[in-house]
RODO-2510 file (C-alpha; in nm, 4 decimals, decimal comma):
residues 120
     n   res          X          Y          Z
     1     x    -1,6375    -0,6468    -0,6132
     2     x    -1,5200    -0,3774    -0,3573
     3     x    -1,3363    -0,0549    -0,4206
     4     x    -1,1114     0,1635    -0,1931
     5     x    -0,9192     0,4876    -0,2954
     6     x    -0,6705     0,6998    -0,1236
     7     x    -0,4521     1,0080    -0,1615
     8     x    -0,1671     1,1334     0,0954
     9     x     0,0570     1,3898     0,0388
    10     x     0,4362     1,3254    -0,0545
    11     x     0,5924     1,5426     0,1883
    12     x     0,3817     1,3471     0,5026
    13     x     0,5773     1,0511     0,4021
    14     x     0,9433     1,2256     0,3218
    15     x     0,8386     1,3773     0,6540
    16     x     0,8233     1,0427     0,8365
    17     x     1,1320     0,9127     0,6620
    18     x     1,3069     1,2050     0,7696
    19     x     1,2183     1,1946     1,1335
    20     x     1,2379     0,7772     1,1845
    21     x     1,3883     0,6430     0,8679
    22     x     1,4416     0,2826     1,0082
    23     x     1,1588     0,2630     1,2093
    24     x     0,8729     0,4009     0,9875
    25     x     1,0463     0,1976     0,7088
    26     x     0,9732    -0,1623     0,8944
    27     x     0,6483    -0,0421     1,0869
    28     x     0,4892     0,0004     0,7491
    29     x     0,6648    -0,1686     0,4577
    30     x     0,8227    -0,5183     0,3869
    31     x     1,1741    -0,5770     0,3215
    32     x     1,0948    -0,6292    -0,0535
    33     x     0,9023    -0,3639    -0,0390
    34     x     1,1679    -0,0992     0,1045
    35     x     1,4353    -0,2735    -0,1401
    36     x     1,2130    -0,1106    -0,4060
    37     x     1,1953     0,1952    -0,2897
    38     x     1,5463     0,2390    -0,2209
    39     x     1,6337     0,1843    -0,5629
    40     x     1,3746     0,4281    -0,7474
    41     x     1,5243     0,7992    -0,7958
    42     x     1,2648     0,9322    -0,5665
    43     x     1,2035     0,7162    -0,3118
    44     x     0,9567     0,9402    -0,1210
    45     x     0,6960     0,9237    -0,4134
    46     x     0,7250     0,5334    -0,4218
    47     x     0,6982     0,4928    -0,0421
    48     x     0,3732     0,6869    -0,0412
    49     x     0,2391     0,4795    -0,3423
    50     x     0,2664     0,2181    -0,1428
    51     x     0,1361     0,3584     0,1589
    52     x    -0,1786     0,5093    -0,0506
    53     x    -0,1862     0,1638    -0,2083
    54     x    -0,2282    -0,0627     0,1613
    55     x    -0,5097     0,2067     0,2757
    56     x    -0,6661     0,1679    -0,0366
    57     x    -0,6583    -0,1958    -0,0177
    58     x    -0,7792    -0,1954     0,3465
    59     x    -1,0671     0,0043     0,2321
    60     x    -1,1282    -0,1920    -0,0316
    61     x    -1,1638    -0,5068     0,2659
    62     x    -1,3977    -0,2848     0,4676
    63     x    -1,1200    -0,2639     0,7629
    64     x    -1,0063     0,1335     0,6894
    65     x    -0,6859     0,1606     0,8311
    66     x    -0,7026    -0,0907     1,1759
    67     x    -0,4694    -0,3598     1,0556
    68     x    -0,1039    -0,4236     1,1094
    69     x     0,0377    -0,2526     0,8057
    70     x     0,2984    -0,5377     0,7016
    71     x    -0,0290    -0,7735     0,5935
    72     x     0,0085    -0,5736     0,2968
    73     x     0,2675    -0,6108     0,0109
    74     x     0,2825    -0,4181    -0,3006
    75     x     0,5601    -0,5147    -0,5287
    76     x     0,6222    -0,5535    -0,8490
    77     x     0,7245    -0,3567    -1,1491
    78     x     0,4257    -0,2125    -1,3975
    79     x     0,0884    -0,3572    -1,2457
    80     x     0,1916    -0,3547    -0,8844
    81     x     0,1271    -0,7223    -0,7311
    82     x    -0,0662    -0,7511    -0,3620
    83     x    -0,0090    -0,9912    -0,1116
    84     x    -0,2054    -1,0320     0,1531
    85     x    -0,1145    -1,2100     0,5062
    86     x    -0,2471    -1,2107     0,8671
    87     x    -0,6230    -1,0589     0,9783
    88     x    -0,6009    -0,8632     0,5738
    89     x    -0,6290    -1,2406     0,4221
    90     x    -0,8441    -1,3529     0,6490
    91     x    -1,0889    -1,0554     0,5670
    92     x    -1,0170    -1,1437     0,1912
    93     x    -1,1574    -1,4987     0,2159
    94     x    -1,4469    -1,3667     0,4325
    95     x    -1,5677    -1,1691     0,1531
    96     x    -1,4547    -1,4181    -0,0932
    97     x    -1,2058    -1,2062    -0,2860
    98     x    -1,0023    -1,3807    -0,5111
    99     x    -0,7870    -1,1251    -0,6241
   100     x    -0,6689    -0,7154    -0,5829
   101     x    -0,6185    -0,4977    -0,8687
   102     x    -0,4277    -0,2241    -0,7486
   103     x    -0,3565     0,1442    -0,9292
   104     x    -0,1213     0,3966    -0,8021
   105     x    -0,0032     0,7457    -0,9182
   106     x     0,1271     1,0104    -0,8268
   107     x     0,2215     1,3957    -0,9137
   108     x     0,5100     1,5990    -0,7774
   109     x     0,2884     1,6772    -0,4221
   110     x     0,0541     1,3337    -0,3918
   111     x     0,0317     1,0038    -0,4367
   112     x    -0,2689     0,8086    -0,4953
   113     x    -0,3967     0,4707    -0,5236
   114     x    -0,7176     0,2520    -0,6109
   115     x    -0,7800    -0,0982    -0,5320
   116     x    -1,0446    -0,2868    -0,6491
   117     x    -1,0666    -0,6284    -0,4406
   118     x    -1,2374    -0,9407    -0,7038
   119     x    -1,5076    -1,1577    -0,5955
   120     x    -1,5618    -1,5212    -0,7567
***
């Protein structure tokens, strides 16, 4: 079993919605993903779930943050569901995960997020 955690602050990510809404949208997120987060009230607090959510889950791999941030989906309503694709499945099946369990909160200033990647 392998953990990773992470916390960013809300207004970062309003911040980079603001400034490049389309491009910071599909740099980082999927299309099902951003369908999501278009539809919650806040969308700002759901973006940076997610974003919390794929650095926790590179942690959790042992690659931090060097990956292409798409290999990462987090969907789902309730228990959020990850996907993994690319060089962040390939580092799954090195370390024989079999499965992420991902948590993610947040307050009114920060979001945060723990992933705990399951080993056979």
């Amino acid at each position: 079993m392998f953990v990773g955690i992470d916390l960013i602050e809300i207004d970062r990510v309003a911040a980079a919605l603001a400034r490049h809404p389309a491009r910071f949208r599909e740099r980082v997120y999927t299309t099902r993903e951003i369908d999501e987060c278009d539809r919650k009230p806040r969308p700002a607090q759901s973006y940076a779930g997610r974003f919390a959510g794929k650095e926790a889950v590179g942690k959790a791999l042992g690659r931090g943050v060097p990956f292409t941030w798409t290999e990462i989906e987090i969907v789902g309503r309730g228990k959020p569901q990850v996907s993994l694709t690319g060089s962040m499945l390939a580092a799954a099946e090195r370390l024989g995960v079999v499965r992420i369990d991902l948590s993610m909160t947040h307050s009114r200033t920060t979001a945060a997020a723990v992933a705990v990647a399951v080993t056979a």
